[in-house]
C-alpha positions in Angstrom: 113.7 96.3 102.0 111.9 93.2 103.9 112.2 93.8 107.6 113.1 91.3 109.9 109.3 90.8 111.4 108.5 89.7 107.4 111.1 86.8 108.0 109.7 85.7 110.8 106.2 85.7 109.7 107.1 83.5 106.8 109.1 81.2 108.7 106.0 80.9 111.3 103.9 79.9 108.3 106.6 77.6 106.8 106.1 75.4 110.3 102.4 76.0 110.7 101.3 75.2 106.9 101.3 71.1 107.0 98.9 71.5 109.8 95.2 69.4 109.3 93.0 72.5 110.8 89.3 72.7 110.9 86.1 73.9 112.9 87.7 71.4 115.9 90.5 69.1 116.7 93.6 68.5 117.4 95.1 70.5 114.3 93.7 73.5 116.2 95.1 72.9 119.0 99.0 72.3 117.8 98.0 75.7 116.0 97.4 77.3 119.0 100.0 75.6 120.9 102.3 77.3 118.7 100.9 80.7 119.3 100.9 80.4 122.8 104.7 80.0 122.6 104.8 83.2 120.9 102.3 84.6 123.0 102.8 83.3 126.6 99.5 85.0 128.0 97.1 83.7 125.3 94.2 82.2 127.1 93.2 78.7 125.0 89.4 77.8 125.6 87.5 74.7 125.2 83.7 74.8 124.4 82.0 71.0 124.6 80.2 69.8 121.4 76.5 70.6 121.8 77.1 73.8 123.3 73.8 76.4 122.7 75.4 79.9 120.7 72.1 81.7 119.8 71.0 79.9 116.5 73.7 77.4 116.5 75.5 74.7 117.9 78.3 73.9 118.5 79.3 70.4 116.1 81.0 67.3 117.3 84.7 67.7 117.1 86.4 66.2 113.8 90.0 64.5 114.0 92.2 62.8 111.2 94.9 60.3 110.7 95.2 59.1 107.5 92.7 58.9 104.5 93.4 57.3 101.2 92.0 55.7 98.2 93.8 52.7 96.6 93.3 50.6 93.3 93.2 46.8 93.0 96.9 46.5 93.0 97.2 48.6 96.3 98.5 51.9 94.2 97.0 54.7 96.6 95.8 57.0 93.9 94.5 59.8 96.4 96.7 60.5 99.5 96.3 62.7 102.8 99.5 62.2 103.6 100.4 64.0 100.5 98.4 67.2 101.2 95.4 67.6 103.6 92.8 68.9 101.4 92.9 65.4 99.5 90.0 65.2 101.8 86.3 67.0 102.9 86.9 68.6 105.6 84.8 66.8 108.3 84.6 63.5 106.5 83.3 61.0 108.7 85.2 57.7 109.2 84.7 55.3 105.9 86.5 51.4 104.8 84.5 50.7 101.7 85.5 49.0 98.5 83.2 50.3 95.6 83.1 50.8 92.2 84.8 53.7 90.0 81.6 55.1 89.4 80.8 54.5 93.3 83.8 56.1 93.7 83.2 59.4 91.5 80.4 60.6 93.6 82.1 61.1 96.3 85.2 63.1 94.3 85.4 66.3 93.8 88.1 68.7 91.2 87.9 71.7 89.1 87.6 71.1 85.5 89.1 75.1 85.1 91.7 74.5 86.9 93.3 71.1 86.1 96.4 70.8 88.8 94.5 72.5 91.7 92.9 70.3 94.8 90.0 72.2 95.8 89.3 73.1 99.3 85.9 71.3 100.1 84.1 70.9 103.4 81.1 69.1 105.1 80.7 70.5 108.6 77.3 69.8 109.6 76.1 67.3 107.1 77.5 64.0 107.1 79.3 62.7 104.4 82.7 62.2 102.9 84.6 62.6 100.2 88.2 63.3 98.5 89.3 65.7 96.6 92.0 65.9 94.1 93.2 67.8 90.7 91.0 67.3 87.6 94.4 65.9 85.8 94.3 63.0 88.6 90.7 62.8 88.1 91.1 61.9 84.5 93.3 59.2 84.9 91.4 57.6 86.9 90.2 53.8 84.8 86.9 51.2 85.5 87.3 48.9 88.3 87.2 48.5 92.4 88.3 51.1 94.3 89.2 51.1 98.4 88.6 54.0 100.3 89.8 54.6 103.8 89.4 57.4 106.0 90.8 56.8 109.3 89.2 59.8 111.3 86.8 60.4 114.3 83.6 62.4 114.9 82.3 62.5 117.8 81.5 65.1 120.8 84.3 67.1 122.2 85.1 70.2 122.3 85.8 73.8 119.8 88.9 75.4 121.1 89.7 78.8 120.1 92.4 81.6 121.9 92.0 85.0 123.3 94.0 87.5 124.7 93.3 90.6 126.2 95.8 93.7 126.2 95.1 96.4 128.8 95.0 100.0 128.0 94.5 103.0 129.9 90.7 102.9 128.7 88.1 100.4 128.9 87.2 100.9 125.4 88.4 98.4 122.9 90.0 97.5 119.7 89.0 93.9 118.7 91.6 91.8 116.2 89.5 88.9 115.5 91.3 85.6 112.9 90.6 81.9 112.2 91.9 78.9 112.4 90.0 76.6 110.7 91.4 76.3 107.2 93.9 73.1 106.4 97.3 74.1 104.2 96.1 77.2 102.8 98.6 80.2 103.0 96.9 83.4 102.2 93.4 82.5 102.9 94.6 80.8 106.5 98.1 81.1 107.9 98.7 84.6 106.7 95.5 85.8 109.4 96.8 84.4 112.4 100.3 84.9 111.8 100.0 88.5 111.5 97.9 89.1 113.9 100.3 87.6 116.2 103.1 89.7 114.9 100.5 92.7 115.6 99.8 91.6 119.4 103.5 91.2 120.2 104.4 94.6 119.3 100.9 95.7 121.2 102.4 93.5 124.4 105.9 95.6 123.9 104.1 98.8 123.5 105.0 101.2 126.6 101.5 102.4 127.0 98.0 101.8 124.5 95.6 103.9 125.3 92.8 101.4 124.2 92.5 97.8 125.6 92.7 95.1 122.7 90.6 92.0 122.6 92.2 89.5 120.2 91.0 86.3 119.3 92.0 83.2 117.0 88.8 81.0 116.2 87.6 78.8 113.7 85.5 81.0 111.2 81.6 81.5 111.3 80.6 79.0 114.6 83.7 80.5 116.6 82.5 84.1 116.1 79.4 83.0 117.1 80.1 81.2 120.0 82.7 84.1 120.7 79.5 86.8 120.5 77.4 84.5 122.8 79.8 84.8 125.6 80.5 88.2 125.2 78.6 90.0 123.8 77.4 92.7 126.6 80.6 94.0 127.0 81.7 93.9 123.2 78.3 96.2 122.6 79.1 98.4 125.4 82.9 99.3 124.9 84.3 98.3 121.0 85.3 101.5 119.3 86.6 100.0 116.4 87.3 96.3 115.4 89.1 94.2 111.9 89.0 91.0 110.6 92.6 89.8 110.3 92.7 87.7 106.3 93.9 87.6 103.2 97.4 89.5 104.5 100.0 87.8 102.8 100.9 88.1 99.3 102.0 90.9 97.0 99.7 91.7 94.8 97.2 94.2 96.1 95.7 95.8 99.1 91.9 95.4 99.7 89.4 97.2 102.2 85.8 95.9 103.2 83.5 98.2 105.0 81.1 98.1 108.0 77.4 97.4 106.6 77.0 101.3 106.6 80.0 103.1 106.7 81.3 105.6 108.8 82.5 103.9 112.0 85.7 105.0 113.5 87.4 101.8 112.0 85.9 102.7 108.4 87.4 105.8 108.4 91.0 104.7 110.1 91.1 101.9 107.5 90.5 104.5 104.9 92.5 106.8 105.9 96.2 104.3 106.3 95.1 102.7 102.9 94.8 106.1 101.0 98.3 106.7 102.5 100.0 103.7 103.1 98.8 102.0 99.3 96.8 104.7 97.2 95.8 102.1 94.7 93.7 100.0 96.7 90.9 98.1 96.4 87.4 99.4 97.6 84.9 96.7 98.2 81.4 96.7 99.0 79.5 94.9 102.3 76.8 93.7 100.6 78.2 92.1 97.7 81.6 90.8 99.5 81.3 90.0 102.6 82.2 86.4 103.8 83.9 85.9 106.7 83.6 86.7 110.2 82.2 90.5 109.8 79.6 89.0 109.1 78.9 87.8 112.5 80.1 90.9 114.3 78.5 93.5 112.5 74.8 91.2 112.4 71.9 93.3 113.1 71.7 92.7 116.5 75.6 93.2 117.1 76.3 96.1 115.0 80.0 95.9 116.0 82.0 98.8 114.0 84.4 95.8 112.0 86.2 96.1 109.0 88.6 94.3 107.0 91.8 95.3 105.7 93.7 93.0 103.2 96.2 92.4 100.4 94.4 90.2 97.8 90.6 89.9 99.4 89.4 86.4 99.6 87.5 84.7 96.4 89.0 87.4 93.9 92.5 85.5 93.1 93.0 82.5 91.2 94.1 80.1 93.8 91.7 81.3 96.7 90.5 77.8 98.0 92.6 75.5 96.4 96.0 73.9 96.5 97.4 76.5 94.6 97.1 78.5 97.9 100.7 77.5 99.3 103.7 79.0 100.4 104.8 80.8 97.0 101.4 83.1 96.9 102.4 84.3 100.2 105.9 85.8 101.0 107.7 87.7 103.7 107.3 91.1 102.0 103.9 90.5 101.5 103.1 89.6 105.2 105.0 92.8 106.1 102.8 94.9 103.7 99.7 93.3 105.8 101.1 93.6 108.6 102.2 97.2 108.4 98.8 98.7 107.0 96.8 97.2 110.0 99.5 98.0 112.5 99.4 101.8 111.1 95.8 101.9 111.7 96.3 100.8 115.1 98.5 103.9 116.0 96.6 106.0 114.4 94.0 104.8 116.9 96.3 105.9 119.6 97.0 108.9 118.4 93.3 109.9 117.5 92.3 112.8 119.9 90.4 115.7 120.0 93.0 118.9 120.1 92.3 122.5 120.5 94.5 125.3 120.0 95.6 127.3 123.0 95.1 130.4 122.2 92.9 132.9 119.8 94.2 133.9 116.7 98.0 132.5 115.2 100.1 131.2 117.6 103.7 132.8 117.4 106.2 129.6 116.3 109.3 131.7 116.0 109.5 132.4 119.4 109.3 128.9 120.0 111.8 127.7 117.2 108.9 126.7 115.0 109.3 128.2 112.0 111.8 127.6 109.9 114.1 131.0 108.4 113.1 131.9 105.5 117.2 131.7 103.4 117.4 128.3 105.6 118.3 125.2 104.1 116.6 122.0 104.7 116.9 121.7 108.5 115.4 117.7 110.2 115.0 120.3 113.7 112.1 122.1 111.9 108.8 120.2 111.4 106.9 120.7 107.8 105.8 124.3 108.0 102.9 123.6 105.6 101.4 120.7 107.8 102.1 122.6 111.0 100.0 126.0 109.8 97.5 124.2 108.2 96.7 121.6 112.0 96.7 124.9 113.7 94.1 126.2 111.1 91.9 123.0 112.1 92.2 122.4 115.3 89.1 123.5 117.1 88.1 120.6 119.6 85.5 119.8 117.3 86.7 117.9 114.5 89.3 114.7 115.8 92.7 114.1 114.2 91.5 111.7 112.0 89.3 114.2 110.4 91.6 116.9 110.3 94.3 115.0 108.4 91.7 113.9 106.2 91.0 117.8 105.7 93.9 118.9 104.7 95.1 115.6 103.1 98.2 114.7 105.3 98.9 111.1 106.7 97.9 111.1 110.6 100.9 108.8 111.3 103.2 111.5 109.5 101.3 114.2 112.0 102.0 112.0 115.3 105.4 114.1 115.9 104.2 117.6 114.7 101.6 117.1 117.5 103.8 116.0 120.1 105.5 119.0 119.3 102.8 121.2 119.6 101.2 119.5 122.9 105.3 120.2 124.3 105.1 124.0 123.9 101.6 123.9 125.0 100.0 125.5 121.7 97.7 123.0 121.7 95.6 121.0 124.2 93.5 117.2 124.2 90.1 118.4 124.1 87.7 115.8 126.0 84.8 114.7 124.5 83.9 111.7 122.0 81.7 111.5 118.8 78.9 109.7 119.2 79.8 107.9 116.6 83.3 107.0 117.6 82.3 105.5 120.5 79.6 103.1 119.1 
């Protein structure tokens, strides 16, 4: 059964799909804009054009009002207004009549897939372009051509959002997504949109333990920029961190790993997918990487970032193209996305170090632990099985996490057998923190 928050995600995307969104501009501001309604206390930030982030810089800022290209009769046989990747992204301004093979140059399609526009971009060379499905393409005849494209680029400013969620500790959970993609569902809206979903139930939350740093950027020069200003702090207090993408359609559920493995966000991710969708994809850093981990788990960051998805980027047919629209993506879907990231978020939480109170096997039936044995099924008694085997693991050295994973039980499913325990004072938080964990 959908729940409600899956109906609203999709309806957010229905509003937010037509937007014209790229590295800058006014596309990602209206995106943004709408957030913030959502999400009264997101901070939105401007960054000027020419602005030093390490080894880049930030561009001149692209806008767009209408791009076309007509035929002699005036038959406009390429249209913007139609759908926004009819042009490359970052196209400068053109009003040129040329030739068909002039023309054909500056076109692009895909031959494989004949009614898809692909997604093509130009950010920091200048040039221009359309693009349009291979079908279109081939009906195109000899003779004069006019191509308009009515945009601007020219220094400005990169705009991207934050907000930051305090917990009772400094350390941090980062939810990083982007906003620079035009009308593509899965690849774009479905980031942003759930990871909106995810910090409104953080905001409603009646304590977090961690404090979360979330932030909506255009991909690649955002990160970067986002790295250059805070970077120091990031280093010194991010436990765990995922790139929000790819969360909206139904077919499968994806994970991408740190460079290394092993991070306290590897192993929640891990953990929720092996529980929450068993079949899941397992994908490698080196060979699949591509969007903003990149950046936070660089060399000389080393953040501990992962990804988890539903379909990962550049493994379904539509990925960058057209074909990416509102029908690949769908309210159960978003849920699905949501949910899994949301579950490794309270698992988080709930991640502590416990210790049991006392030497030797507690006795439960004193406490109304353990269930008779001629009893029938009764919801007062937690699973007997799980409860024996956390009090057989709990030794303050191993966290909850691990534990779970030991004896092959879903944390989240744990959360209330604990609480139990910590209420009858069997067990205790332990204090102390991997090394690793804390990295």
């Amino acid at each position: 059964m959908i729940d409600s928050t899956g109906v609203e995600m999709y309806s957010w995307a229905r509003d937010l799909f037509p937007i014209c969104r790229s590295l800058t501009g006014d596309g990602n501001r209206k995106t943004l804009d709408y957030i913030k309604k959502i999400l009264p206390n997101l901070i939105i930030h401007e960054v000027q054009s020419g602005t030093q982030a390490f080894d880049w810089t930030v561009p001149d800022e692209w806008n767009i009002r209408d791009a076309y290209v007509e035929d002699e009769n005036g038959t406009r046989v390429i249209d913007f207004k139609q759908h926004n990747l009819h042009v490359v992204g970052y196209s400068e301004p053109v009003d040129v009549w040329l030739s068909f093979e002039e023309l054909d140059k500056h076109l692009h399609s895909l031959p494989d897939q004949p009614n898809a526009i692909p997604y093509v971009t130009s950010y920091f060379n200048r040039w221009w372009g359309f693009c349009l499905t291979h079908e279109q393409r081939s009906k195109l005849k000899p003779g004069k051509y006019h191509a308009v494209i009515d945009s601007t680029l020219e220094p400005g400013n990169l705009t991207y959002g934050e907000l930051i969620l305090p917990g009772k500790e400094e350390k941090e959970v980062l939810l990083s997504t982007y906003i620079c993609h035009p009308s593509l569902a899965n690849n774009e809206l479905s980031g942003p949109i759930v990871t909106t979903a995810l910090a409104r139930w953080l905001e409603n939350c009646d304590s977090r333990r961690y404090t979360y740093r979330i932030v909506f950027l255009p991909e690649t020069i955002g990160s970067v920029v986002y790295l250059s200003r805070n970077l120091e702090v990031m280093k010194k207090n991010t436990v765990a961190g995922f790139i929000v993408t790819c969360v909206g359609d139904d077919r499968a559920y994806s994970f991408l790993p740190s460079p290394w493995g092993g991070t306290l966000a590897d192993r929640v991710a891990q953990h929720v997918l092996k529980h929450h969708a068993p079949d899941y994809g397992s994908y490698s850093y080196y060979k699949d990487s591509g969007s903003d981990e990149q950046q936070y788990c660089s060399p000389n960051v080393q953040l501990p970032v992962v990804s988890v998805m539903r379909s990962i980027y550049a493994t379904y047919p539509e990925y960058h193209t057209s074909l990416d629209d509102l029908s690949l993506i769908s309210p159960s879907g978003l849920e699905g996305g949501y949910e899994a990231i949301k579950k490794c978020l309270t698992a988080l939480e709930n991640n502590f170090f416990y210790r049991v109170s006392f030497p030797c096997e507690p006795q439960l039936g004193k406490r109304g632990l353990m269930k008779p044995r001629l009893s029938q099924e009764d919801a007062e008694f937690p699973d007997t099985f799980t409860l024996m085997r956390l009090l057989h693991h709990l030794d303050g050295e191993h966290d909850l996490l691990e534990v779970c994973d030991r004896i092959d039980r879903s944390l989240i499913d744990c959360i209330s057998i604990i609480n139990r325990l910590l209420d009858e004072k069997i067990i205790v938080y332990e204090k102390q923190v991997r090394i690793n964990d804390a990295q």
